[in-house]
Each structure stands twice: as C-alpha cells, then as structure tokens.
DSSP file (Angstrom, degrees, kcal/mol; ACC not computed):
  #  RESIDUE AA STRUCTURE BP1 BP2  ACC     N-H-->O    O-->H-N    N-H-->O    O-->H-N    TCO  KAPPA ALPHA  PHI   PSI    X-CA   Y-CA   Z-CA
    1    1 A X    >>        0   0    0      0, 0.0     4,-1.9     0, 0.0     3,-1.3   0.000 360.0 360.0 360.0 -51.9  -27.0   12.9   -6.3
    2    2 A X  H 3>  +     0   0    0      1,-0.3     4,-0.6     2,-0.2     0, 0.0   0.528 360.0  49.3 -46.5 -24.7  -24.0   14.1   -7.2
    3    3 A X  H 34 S+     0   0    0      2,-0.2    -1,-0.3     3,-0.1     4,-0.1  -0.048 109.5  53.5-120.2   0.8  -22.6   14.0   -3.5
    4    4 A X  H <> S+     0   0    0     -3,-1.3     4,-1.7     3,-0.1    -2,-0.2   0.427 104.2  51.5 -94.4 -54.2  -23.8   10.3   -2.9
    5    5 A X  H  X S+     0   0    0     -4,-1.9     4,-4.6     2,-0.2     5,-0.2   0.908 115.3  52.5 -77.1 -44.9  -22.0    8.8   -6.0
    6    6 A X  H  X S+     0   0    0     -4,-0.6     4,-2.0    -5,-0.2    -1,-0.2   0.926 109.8  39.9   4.1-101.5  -19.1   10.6   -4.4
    7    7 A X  H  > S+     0   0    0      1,-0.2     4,-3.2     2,-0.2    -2,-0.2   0.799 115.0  55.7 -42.2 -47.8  -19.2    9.4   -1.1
    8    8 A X  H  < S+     0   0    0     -4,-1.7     4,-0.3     1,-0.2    -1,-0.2   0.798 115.8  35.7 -85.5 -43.3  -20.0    5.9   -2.6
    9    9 A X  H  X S+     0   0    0     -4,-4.6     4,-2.3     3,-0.2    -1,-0.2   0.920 113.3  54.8 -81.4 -25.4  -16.7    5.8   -4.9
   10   10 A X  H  X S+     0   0    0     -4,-2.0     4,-0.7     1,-0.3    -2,-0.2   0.830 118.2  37.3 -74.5 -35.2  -14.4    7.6   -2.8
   11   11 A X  H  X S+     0   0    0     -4,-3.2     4,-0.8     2,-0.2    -1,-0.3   0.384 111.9  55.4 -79.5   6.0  -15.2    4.9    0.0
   12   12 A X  H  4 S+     0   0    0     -4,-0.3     4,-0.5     2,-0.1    -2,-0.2   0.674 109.0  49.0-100.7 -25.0  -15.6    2.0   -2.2
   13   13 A X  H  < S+     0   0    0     -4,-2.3    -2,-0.2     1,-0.1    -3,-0.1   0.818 112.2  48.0 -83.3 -19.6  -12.0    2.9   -3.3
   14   14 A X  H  X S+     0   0    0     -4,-0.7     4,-2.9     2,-0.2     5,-0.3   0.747 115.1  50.2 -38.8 -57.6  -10.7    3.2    0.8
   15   15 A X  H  X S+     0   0    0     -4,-0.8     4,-0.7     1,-0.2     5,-0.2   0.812 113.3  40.8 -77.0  -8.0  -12.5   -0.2    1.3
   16   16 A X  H  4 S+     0   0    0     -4,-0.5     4,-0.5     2,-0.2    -1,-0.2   0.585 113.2  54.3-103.7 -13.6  -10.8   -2.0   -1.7
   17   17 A X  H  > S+     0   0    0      3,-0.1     4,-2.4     2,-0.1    -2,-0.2   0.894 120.2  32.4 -80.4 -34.3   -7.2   -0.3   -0.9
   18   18 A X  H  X S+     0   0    0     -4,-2.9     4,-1.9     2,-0.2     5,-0.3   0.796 116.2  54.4 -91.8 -17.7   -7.2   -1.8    3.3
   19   19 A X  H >X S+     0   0    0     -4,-0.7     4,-2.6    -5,-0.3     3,-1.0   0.849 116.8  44.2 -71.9 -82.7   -9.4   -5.3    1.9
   20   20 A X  H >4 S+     0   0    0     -4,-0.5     3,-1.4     2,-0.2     4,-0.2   0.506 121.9  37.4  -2.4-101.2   -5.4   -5.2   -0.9
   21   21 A X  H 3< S+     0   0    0     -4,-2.4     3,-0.3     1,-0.3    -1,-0.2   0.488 116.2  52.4 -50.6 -30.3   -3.2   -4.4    2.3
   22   22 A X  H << S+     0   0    0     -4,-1.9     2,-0.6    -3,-1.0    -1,-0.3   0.892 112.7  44.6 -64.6 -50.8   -5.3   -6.9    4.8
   23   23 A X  S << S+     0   0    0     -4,-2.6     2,-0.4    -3,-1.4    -1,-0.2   0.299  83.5 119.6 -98.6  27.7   -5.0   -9.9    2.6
   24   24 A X    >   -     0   0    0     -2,-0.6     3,-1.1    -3,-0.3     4,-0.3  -0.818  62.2-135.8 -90.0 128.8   -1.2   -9.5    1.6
   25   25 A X  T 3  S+     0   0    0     -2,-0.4     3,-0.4     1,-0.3    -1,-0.1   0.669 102.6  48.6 -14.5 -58.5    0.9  -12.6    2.8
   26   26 A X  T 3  S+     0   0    0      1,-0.3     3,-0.3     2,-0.1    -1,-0.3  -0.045  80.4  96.5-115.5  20.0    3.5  -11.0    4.1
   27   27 A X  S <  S+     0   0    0     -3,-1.1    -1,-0.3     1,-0.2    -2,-0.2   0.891 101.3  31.1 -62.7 -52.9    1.3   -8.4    6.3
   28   28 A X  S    S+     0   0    0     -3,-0.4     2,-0.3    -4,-0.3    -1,-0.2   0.017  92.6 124.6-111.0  23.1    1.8  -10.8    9.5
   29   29 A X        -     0   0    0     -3,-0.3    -3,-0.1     1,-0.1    -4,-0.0  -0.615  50.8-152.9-106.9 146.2    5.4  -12.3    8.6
   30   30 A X        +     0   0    0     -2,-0.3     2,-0.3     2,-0.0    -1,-0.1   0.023  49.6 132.1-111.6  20.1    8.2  -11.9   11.3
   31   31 A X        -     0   0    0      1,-0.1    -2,-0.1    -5,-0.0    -5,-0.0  -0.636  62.7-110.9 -81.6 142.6   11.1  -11.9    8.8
   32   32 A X        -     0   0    0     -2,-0.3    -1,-0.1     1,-0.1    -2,-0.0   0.000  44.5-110.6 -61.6 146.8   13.8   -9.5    8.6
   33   33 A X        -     0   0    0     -3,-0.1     2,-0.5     1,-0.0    -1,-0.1  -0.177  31.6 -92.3 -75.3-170.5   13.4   -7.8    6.0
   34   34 A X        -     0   0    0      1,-0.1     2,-0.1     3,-0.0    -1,-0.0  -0.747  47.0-125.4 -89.3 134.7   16.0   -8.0    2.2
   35   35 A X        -     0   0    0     -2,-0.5     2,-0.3     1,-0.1    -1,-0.1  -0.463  23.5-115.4 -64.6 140.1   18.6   -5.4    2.7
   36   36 A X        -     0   0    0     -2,-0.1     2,-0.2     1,-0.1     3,-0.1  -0.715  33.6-100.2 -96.1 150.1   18.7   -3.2   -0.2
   37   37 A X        -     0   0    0     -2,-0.3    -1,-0.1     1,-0.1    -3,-0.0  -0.164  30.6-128.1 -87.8 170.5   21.7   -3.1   -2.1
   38   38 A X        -     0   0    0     -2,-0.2     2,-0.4     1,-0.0    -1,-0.1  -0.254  23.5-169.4 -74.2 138.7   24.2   -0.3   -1.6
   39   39 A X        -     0   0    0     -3,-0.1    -1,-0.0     0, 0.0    -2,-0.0  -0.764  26.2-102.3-137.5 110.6   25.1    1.3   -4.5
   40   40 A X        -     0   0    0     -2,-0.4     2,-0.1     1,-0.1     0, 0.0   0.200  30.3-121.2 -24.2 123.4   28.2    3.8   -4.7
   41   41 A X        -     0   0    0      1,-0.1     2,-0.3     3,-0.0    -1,-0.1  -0.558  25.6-125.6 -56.9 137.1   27.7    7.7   -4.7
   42   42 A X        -     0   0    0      1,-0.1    -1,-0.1    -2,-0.1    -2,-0.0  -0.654  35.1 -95.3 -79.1 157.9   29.0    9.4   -7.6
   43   43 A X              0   0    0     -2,-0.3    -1,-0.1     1,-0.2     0, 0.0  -0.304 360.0 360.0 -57.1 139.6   31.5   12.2   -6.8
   44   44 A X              0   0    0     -3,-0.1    -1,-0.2     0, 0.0    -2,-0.0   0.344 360.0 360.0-111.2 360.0   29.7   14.9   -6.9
C-alpha cells in the first residue's frame, strides 16, 4: 500500500512539474535572451 501511494505521488508530482514547464509562454519563444547585469568584483 505503502509503495503505490508512493509511486502515485512521486509521479503525480513529475507530471505536474513537465504539464508547469510545457505550458510556459516563453518555452517556444526565439528571443535573445535579457543580459544580466554586470556587476563589479570587489577586490578581493
């Protein structure tokens, strides 16, 4: 029983993280992406 309820959350949480990443906008988008900004080292 114990080993079913498992299986059954550990893939229902797998199917609900790639259904998230599949329906994101910007998944299929051909833009460059924002440059991050640069930020000075301190002297070390």
């Amino acid at each position: 029983m114990v080993d079913t309820i498992s299986l059954l959350v550990s893939h229902g949480l797998l199917m609900l993280a790639a259904w998230r990443l599949l329906s994101r906008r910007d998944l299929d988008s051909e833009e460059p992406p924002v440059p991050a900004l640069r930020r000075k080292k301190p002297d070390a």
